[in-house]
C-alpha positions in Angstrom: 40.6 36.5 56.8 37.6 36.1 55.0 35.4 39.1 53.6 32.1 39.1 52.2 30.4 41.6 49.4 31.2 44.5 51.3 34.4 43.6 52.1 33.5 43.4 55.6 35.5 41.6 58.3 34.3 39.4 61.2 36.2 42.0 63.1 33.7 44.9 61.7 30.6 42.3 62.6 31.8 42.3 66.4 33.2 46.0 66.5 29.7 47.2 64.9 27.7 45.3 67.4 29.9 46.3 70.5 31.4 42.4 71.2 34.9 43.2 72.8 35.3 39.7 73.8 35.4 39.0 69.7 37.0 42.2 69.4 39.8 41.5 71.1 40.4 38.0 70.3 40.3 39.0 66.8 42.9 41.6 67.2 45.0 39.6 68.8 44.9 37.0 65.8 45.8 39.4 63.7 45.9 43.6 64.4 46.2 44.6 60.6 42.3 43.7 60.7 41.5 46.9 62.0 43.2 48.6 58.9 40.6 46.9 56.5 38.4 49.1 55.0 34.8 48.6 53.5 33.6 49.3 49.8 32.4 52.4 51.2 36.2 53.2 52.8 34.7 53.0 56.1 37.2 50.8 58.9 36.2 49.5 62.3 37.1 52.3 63.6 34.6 54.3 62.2 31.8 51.8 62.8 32.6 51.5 66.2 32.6 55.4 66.9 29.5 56.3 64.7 27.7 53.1 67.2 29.2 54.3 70.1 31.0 51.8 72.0 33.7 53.1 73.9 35.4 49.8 74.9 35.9 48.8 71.3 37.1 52.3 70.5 39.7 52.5 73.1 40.8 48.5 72.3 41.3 49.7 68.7 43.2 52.6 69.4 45.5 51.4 71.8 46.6 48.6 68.9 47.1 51.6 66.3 46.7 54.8 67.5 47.1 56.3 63.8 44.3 54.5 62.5 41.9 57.4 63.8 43.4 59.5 60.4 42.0 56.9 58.2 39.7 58.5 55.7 36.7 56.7 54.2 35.5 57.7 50.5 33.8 60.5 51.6 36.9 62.1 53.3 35.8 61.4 56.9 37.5 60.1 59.5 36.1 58.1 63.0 35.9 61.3 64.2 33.4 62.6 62.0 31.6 59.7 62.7 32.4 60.3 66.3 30.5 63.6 66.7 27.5 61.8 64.3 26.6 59.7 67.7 25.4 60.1 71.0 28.7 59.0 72.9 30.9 62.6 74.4 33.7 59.7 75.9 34.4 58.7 72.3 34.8 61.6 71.2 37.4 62.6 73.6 38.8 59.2 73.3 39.6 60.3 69.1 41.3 63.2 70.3 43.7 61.6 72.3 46.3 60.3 69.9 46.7 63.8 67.9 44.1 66.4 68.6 44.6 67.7 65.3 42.0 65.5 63.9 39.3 67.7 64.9 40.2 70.5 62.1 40.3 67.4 59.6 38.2 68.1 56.3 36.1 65.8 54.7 35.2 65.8 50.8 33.0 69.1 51.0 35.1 70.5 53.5 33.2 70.1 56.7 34.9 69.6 59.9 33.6 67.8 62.7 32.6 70.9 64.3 30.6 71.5 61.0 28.8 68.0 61.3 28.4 68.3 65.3 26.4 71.9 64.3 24.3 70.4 61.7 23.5 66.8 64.0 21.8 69.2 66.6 19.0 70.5 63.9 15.7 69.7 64.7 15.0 67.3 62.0 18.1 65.8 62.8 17.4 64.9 66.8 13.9 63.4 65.5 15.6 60.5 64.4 17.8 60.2 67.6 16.8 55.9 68.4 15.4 55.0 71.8 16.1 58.9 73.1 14.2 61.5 73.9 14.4 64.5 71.8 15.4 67.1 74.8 18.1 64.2 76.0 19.0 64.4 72.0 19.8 68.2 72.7 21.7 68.0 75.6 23.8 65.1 74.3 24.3 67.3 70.9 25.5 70.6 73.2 27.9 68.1 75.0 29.1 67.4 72.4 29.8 70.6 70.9 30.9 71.9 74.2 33.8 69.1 73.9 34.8 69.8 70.7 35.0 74.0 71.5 37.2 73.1 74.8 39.5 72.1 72.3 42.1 74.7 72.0 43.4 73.2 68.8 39.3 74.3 67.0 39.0 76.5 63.9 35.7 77.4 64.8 35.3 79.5 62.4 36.2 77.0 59.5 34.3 77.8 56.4 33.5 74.5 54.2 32.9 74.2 50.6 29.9 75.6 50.5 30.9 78.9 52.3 29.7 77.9 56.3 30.8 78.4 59.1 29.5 76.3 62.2 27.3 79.6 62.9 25.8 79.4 59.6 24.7 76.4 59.6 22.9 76.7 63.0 21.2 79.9 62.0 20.1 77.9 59.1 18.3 75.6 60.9 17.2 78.3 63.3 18.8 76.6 66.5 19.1 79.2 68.8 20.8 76.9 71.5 23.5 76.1 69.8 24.0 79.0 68.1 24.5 80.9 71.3 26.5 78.2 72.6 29.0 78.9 69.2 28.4 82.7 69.8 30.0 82.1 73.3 33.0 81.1 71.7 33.3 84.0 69.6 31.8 82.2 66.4 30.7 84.4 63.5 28.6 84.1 60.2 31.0 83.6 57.0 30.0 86.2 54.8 33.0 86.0 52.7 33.5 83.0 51.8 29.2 83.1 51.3 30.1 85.1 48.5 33.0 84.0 47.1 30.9 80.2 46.8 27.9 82.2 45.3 30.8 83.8 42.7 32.1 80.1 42.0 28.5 78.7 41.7 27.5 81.8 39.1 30.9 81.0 37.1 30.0 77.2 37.1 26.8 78.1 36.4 27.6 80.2 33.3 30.1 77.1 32.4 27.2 75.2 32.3 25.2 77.7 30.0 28.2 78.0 27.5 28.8 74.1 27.1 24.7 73.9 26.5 24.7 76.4 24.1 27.7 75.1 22.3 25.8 71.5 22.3 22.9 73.1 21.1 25.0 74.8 17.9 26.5 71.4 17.6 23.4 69.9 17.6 21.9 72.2 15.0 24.8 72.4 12.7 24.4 68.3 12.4 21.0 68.7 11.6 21.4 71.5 8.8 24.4 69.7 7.5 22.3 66.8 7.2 19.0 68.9 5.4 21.7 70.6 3.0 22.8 66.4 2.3 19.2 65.7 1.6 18.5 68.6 0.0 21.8 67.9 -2.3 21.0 64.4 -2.7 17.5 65.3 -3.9 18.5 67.8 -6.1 20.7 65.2 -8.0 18.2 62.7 -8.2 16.5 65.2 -9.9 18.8 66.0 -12.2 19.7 62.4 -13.1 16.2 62.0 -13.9 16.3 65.4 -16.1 19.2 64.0 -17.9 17.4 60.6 -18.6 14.6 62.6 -19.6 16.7 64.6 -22.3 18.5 61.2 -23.3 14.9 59.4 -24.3 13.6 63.0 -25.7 16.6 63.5 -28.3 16.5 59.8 -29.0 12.7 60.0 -30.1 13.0 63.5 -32.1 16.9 61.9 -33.8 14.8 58.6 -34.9 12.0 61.0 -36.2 13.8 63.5 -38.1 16.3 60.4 -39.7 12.8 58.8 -40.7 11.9 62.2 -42.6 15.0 62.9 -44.0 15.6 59.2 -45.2 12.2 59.6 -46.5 12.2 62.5 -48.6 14.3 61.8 -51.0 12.5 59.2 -52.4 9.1 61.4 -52.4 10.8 64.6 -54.0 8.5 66.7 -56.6 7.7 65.2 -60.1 9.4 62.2 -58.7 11.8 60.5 -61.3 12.6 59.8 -64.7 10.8 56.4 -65.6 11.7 56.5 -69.0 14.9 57.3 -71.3 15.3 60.9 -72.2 17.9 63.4 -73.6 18.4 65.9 -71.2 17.4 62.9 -68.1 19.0 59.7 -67.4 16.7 56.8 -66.0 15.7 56.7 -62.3 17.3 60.3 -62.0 15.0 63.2 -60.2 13.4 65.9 -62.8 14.3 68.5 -60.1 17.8 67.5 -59.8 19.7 70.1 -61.9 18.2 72.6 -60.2 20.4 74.7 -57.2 17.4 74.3 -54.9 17.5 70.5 -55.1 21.5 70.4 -54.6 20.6 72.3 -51.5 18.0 70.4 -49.9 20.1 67.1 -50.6 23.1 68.1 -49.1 20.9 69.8 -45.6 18.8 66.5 -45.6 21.9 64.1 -45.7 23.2 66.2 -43.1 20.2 66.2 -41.1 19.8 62.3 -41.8 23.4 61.5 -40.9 23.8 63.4 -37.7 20.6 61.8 -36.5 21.5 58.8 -37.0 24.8 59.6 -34.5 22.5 61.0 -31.8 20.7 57.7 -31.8 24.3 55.6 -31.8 25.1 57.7 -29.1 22.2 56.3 -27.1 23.8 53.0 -27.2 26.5 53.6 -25.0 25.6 53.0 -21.0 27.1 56.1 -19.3 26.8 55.7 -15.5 28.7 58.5 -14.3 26.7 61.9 -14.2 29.6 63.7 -15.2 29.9 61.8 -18.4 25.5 61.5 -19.0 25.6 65.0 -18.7 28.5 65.9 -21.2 26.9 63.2 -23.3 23.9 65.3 -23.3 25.6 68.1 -23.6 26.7 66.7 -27.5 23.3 65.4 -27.9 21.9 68.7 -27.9 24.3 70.5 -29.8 24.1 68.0 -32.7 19.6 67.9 -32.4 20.4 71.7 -32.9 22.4 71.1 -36.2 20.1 68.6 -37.6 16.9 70.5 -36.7 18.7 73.3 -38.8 19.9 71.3 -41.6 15.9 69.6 -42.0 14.7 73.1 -42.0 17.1 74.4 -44.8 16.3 71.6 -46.9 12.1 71.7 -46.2 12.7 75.8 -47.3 14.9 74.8 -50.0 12.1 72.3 -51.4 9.4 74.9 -51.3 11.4 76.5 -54.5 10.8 73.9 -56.1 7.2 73.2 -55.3 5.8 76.9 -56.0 8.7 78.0 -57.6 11.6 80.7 -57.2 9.8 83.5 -57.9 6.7 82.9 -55.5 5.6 84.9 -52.6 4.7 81.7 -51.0 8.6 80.9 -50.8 9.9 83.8 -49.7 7.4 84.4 -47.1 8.1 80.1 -45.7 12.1 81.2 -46.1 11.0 84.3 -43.9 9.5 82.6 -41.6 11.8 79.9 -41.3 14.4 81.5 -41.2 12.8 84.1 -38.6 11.7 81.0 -35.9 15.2 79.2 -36.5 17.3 81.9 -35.8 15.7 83.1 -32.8 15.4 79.7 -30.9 18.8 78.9 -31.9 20.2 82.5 -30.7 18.3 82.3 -27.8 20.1 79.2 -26.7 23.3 80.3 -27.6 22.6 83.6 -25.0 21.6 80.9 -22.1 24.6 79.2 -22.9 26.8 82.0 -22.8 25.3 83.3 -20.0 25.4 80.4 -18.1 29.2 79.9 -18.8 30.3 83.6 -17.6 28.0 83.0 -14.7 30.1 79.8 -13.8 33.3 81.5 -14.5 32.4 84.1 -12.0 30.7 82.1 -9.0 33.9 79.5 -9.5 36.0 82.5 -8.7 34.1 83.9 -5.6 34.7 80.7 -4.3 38.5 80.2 -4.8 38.6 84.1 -3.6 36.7 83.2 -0.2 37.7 79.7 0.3 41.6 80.8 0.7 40.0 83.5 3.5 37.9 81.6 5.4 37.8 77.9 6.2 34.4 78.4 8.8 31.5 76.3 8.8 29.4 79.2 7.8 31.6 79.7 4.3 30.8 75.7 3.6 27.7 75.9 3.9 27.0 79.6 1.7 29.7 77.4 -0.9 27.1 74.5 -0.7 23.9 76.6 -1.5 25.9 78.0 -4.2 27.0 74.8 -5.9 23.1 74.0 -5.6 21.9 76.6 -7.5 24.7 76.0 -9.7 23.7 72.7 -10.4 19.9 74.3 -10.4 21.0 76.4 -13.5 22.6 73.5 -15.3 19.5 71.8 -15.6 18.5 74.5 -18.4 21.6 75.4 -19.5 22.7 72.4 -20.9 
């Protein structure tokens, strides 16, 4: 048997539209038509009860009486669909095979007494086809009459959403049938009302924990990704700080080798241009003297490690780790050589003006005075600097093997930042 989209059957075209003739032809081609269902789960049966034609009703049910429990996706049966229409024969027609179907539940728990209650609303008879609304009601209290003859009826059957038949009618403030129901000894579900509203304030809090916890989600990923940015920023920075230093201790080695390759061919009374006892040719008139031996040995030391700063700049470092300890040597050797130049520029100025000068003692003085503090100065940063990362690198071993959390990650990020902040000077 052919279907089409819906997976409906010619059998479901003739049992919707009330064509027994085709009904029964069909049925007697082949019965297990009738147990097709629709995409929606919906079989004849139920289109044929929800239209209200008897004859195709009682045709289908006398081929397979248990086809009236079929359940379509919304967990109703043909008698659900039954009590939907305008048809009291079909109804009682469904309860013939098993009366039990009229305490069937569908997917939110409503039986059809539940559905008969809420069909006779007064928005609900409005929509009634080709019948007047007062024959609307009194087919609707059929109806509901038939299904409370039952002896078989819960009527007070509370669905999903804590209703009973009683409730809903008071809902929709339909006094008729809510008298009818009262008749029959129907009552309110209070209960149950409250045991929903109890399930509805748990889902609801549910609902405000999983938000919240989307929310921190939500907000850790975006500080996470600030702290990354932040991070990446700050090296960038210090990259460029590093490059800096690189170029800056390349231009001052180049400068003070040029000096101290320079002045020792510009030294006091130059040299000896002719042949004399105490001299030998080319040789300095100032070179037996202790100041001299001084300044040669602090310039050639200033001269040579210059000249190894700038050979250092000839190696391409791409790591950071390795630029920075390559600056790290840099420095240390511009201190030595700044040193040495200024030992052998005091050391001259004995021989210029002489050992027993003021103006040489007071250029040793100060010299000596501006050296020594800059140099000492660094040395306390550096110091410092060191114990501080001893100690931070210690709180962090401490508290990383007691907490793992997020929060601890993060605190251990800011820290390495201002670690790295404090590296920048401390080089």
């Amino acid at each position: 048997m052919t279907t089409n989209s819906l997976n409906s059957t010619a059998l479901d075209t003739a049992a919707t539209q009330g064509h027994i003739d085709v009904v029964n032809l069909l049925l007697e081609t082949d019965a297990s038509l009738a147990k097709i269902a629709r995409n929606n789960g919906k079989t004849v049966l139920h289109s044929a009860a929800r239209m209200g034609h008897v004859l195709v009703v009682k045709s289908l049910l006398d081929k397979d009486p248990s086809i009236g429990l079929r359940i379509d996706k919304k967990g109703q049966t043909a008698f659900h669909m039954a009590v939907k229409g305008q048809n009291v024969e079909i109804v009682m027609e469904l309860l013939k095979p098993d009366k039990s179907i009229i305490n069937l539940e569908d997917n939110k728990g409503n039986k059809p007494l539940h559905i008969a209650t809420r069909k006779g609303n007064p928005k609900a008879m409005l929509i009634c086809p080709a019948i007047h609304v007062i024959l609307c009601e009194f087919i609707c209290s059929k109806i509901l009459q038939a299904l409370l003859s039952v002896k078989e009826i819960d009527i007070n059957a509370v669905n999903r959403a804590g209703e009973t038949a009683l409730s809903i009618a008071k809902k929709f403030s339909n006094e008729d049938i809510a008298s009818i129901l009262k008749e029959f000894g129907a009552v309110v579900g209070k209960e149950p009302a409250n045991t929903m509203n109890a399930a509805k304030q748990l889902k609801q809090t549910v609902s405000d924990i999983k938000h919240d916890v989307q929310s921190q989600l939500r907000q850790t990923r975006q500080t996470e990704m600030k702290v990354y940015k932040i991070k990446k920023r700050l090296k960038k920075l210090h990259l460029g700080g590093l490059n800096n230093a690189i170029n800056s201790n390349t231009v001052v080695a180049v400068l003070i080798a040029t000096v101290a390759f320079a002045a020792i061919f510009q030294l006091p009374g130059q040299f000896v241009q002719e042949h004399e006892d105490e001299f030998t040719l080319g040789q300095a008139y100032i070179a037996k003297y202790a100041a001299f031996i001084i300044f040669l040995v602090s310039d050639s030391l200033a001269l040579f490690i210059s000249l190894a700063v700038v050979v250092q700049t000839s190696l391409i470092v791409v790591e950071q780790k390795a630029k920075k300890r390559m600056v790290f040597v840099m420095n240390k050797l511009m201190w030595l050589a700044c040193l040495f130049i200024s030992v052998a520029f005091i050391s001259l100025t004995y021989v210029v003006v002489g050992h027993d000068s003021w103006l040489a003692w007071s250029t040793m003085a100060i010299g000596t005075t501006i050296m020594l503090t800059t140099l000492g100065s660094m040395c306390y940063f550096v110091v410092a600097h060191r114990i501080e990362e001893k100690n931070m690198r210690n709180i962090r071993r401490n508290s990383g093997s007691r907490s793992r959390s997020w929060s601890l990650s993060v605190g251990s990020d800011s820290e390495i930042l201002n670690s790295e902040c404090k590296k920048m000077y401390a080089l």
